[in-house]
C-alpha positions as CSV (number, residue, x, y, z in Angstrom):
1,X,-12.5,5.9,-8.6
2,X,-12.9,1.9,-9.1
3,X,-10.6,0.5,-11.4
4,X,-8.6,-2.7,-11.7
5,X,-5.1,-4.4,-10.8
6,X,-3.0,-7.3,-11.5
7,X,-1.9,-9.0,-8.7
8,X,-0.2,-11.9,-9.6
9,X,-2.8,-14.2,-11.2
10,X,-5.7,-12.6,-9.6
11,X,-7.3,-9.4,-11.9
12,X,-8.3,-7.3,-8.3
13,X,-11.1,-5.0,-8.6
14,X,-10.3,-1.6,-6.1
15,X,-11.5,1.6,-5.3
16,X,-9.7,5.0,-4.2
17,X,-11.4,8.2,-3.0
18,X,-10.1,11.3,-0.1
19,X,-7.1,12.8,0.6
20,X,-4.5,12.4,3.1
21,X,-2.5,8.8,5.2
22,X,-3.9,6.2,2.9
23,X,-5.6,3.5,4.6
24,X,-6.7,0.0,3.1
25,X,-10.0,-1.6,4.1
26,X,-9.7,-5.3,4.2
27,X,-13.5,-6.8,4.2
28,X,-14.9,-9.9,6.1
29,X,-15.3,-13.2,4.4
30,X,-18.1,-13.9,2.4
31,X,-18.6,-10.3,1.8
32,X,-17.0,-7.8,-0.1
33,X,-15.7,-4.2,0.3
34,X,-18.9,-3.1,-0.2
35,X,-19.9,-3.7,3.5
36,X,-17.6,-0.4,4.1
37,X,-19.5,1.9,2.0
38,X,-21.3,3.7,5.3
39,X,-17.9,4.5,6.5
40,X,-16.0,5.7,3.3
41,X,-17.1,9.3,3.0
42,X,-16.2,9.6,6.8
43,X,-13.1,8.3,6.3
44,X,-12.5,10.3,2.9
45,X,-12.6,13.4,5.0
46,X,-9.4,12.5,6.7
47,X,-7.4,10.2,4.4
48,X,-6.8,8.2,0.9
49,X,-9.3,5.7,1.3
50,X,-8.6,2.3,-0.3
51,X,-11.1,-0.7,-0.9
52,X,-9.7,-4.3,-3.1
53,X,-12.5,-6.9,-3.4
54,X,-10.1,-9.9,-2.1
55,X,-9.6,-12.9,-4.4
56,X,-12.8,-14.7,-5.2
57,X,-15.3,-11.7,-3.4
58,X,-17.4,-9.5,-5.5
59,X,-16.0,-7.7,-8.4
60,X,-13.1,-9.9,-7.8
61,X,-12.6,-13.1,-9.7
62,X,-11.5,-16.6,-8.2
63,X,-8.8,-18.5,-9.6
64,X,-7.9,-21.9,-10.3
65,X,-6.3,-23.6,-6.6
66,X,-6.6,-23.5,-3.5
67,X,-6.9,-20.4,-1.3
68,X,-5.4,-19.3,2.8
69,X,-4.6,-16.7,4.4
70,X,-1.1,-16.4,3.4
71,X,-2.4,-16.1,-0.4
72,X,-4.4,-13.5,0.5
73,X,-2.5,-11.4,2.9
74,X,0.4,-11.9,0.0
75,X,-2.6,-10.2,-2.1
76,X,-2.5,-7.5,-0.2
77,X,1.0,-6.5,0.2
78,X,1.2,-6.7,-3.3
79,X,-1.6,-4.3,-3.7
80,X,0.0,-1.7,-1.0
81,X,3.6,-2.5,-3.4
82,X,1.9,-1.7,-6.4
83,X,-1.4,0.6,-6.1
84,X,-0.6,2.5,-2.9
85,X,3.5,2.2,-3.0
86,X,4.3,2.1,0.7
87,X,2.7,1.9,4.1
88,X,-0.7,2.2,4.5
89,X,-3.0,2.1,8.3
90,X,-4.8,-1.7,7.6
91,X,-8.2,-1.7,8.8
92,X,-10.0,-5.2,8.8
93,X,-12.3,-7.4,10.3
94,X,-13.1,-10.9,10.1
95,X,-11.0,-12.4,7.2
96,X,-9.7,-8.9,6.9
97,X,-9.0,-8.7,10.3
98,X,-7.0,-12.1,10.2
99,X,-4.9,-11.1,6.4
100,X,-3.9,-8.0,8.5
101,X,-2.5,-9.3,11.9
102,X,-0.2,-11.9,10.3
103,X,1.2,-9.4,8.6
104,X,2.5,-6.3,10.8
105,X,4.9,-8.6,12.3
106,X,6.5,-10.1,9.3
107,X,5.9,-6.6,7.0
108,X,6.3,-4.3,10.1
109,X,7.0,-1.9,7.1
110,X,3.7,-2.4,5.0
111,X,1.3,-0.6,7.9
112,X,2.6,2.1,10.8
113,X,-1.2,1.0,12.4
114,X,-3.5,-2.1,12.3
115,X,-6.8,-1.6,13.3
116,X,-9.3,-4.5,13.9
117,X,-12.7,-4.1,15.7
């Protein structure tokens, strides 16, 4: 089920589907979440799948100002605060991969796992 969220100023375009752990999929830069959709019905067999199309990606809108990591990885625990409203395993690559790692160690209590190929 797509649907939308307000993160701050950014109106973020996501995606749920599956049962189980949820587990957020953080796509590569220049891409959006999109580039997981051969590995969401897999997944959706084993947990609550969750896809956000990061600032300025696909069905995701820019905004006015500048744009880092931080920003986005600040995105993101947002999203896990509001959509998913706890931990969730992070799975990223890429830009994904980098909004994740910075994370664990600061938000130890946003993701039991971080996963990065």
């Amino acid at each position: 089920m797509s649907n939308y969220v307000q993160l701050g100023p950014v109106r973020t375009w996501y995606d749920e589907t599956g049962d189980g752990e949820p587990v957020l999929l953080l796509h590569g830069g220049f891409v959006d979440s999109r580039t997981f959709d051969a590995a969401v019905p897999g997944l959706a067999e084993h947990f609550r799948v969750y896809r956000m199309d990061r600032r300025g990606h696909g069905r995701t809108p820019d905004v006015d100002g500048p744009i880092s990591y931080d920003m986005m990885a600040d995105d993101a625990i947002a999203f896990l605060d509001k959509v998913i409203g706890g931990q969730a395993h992070l799975v990223g690559y890429s830009d994904g991969a980098n909004i994740a790692c910075p994370r664990s160690p600061v938000a130890p209590s946003s993701s039991p796992r971080t996963t990065m190929p």
